[in-house]
C-alpha positions as CSV (number, residue, x, y, z in Angstrom):
1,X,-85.8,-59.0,55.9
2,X,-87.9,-57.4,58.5
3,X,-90.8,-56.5,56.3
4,X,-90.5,-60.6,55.3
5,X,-91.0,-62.2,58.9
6,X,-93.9,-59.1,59.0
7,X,-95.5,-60.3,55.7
8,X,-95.3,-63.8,56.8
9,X,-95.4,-64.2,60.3
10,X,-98.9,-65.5,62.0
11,X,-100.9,-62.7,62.8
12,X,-101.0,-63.5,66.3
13,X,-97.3,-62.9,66.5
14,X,-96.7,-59.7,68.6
15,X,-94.6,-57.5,66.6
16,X,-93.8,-55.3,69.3
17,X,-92.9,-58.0,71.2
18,X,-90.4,-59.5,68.6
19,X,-88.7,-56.0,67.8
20,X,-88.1,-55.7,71.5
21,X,-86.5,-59.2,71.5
22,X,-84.5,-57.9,68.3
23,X,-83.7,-54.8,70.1
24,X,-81.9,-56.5,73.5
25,X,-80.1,-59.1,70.8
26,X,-79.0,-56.7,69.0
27,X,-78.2,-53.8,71.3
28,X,-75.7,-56.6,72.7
29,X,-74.3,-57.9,69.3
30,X,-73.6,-54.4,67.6
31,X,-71.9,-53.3,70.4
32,X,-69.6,-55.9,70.1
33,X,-69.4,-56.1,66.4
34,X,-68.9,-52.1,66.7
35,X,-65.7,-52.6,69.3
36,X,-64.6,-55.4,67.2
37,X,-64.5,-53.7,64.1
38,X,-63.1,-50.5,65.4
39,X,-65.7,-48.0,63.3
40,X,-69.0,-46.6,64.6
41,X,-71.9,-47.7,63.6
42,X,-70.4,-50.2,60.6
43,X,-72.8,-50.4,57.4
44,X,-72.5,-54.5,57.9
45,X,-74.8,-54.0,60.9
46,X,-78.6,-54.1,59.9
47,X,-80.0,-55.7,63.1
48,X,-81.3,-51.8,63.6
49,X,-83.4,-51.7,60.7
50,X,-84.9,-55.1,61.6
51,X,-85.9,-54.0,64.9
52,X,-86.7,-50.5,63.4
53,X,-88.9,-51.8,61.1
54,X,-90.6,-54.6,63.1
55,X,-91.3,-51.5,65.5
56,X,-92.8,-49.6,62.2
57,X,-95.5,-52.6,61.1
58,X,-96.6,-53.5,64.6
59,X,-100.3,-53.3,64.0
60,X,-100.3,-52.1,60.5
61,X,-102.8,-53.9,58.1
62,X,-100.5,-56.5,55.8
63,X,-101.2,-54.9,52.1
64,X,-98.6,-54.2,49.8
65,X,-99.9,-50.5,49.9
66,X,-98.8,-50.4,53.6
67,X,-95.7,-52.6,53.5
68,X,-94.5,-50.0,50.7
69,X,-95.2,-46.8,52.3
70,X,-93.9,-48.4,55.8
71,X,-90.4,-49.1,53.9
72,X,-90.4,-46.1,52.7
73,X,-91.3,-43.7,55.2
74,X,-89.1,-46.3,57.9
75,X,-86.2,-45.2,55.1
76,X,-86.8,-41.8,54.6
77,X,-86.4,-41.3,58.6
78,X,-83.3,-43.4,59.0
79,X,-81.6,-41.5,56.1
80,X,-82.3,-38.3,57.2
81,X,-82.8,-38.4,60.9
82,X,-85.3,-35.6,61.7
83,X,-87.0,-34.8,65.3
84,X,-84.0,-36.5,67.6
85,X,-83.3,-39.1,65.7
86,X,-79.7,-38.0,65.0
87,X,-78.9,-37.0,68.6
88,X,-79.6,-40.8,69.0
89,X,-76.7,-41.8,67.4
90,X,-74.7,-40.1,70.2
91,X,-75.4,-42.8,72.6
92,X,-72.8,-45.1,73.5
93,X,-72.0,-48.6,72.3
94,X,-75.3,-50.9,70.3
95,X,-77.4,-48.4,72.0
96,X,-76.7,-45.9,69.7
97,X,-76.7,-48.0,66.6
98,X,-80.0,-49.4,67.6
99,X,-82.3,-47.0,69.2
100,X,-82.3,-44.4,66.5
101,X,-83.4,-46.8,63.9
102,X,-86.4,-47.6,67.2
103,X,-87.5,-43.9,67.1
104,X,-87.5,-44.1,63.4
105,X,-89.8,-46.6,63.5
106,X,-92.2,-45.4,66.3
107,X,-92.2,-42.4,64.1
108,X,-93.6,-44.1,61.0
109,X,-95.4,-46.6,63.2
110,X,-97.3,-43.5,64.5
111,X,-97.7,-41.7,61.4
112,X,-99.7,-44.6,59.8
113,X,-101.7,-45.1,62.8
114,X,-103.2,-41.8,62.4
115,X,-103.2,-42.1,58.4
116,X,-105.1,-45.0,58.7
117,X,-107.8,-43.4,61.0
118,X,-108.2,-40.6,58.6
């Protein structure tokens, strides 16, 4: 869904911006979807990948080339949770459902910056 509102979004629209709107929403609702529920971190919650992946194609060029590797290198982080990531998931509450999937994505986000300068 994220990689959608990227794709089609005005290209004036911050996506840094949006992801941190995303972020605050949804720090807020999977905390209370999390208490509600009664599990940690639920699969039904994907607000995290949103803003995860909003975070990842903030300032990326819009080709299908990029839009696949962001996918898959956001994926390939958020399954496998190298360098902190994990540790993340300690946090309390919607915090720690959301802000590992936001260093995930600053990750990537980072990587293809400097990719793309090479």
């Amino acid at each position: 869904m994220a990689l959608l509102v990227w794709w089609l979004a005005p290209r004036e629209l911050p996506l840094i911006g949006a992801a941190a709107v995303v972020s605050v929403l949804g720090i807020w609702a999977a905390g209370r979807e999390e208490a509600r529920l009664g599990v940690t971190d639920p699969r039904v919650i994907v607000v995290d990948e949103v803003a995860g992946m909003l975070l990842a194609c903030a300032g990326q060029p819009r080709t299908l080339p990029w839009v696949f590797a962001l996918f898959v290198g956001f994926r390939v982080l958020d399954v496998w949770k190298p360098l902190g990531i994990r540790s993340l998931q300690a946090l309390p509450g919607g915090l720690g459902i959301v802000v590992d999937d936001l260093l995930a994505g600053a990750y990537v986000s980072l990587a293809a910056h400097v990719r793309h300068l090479l």
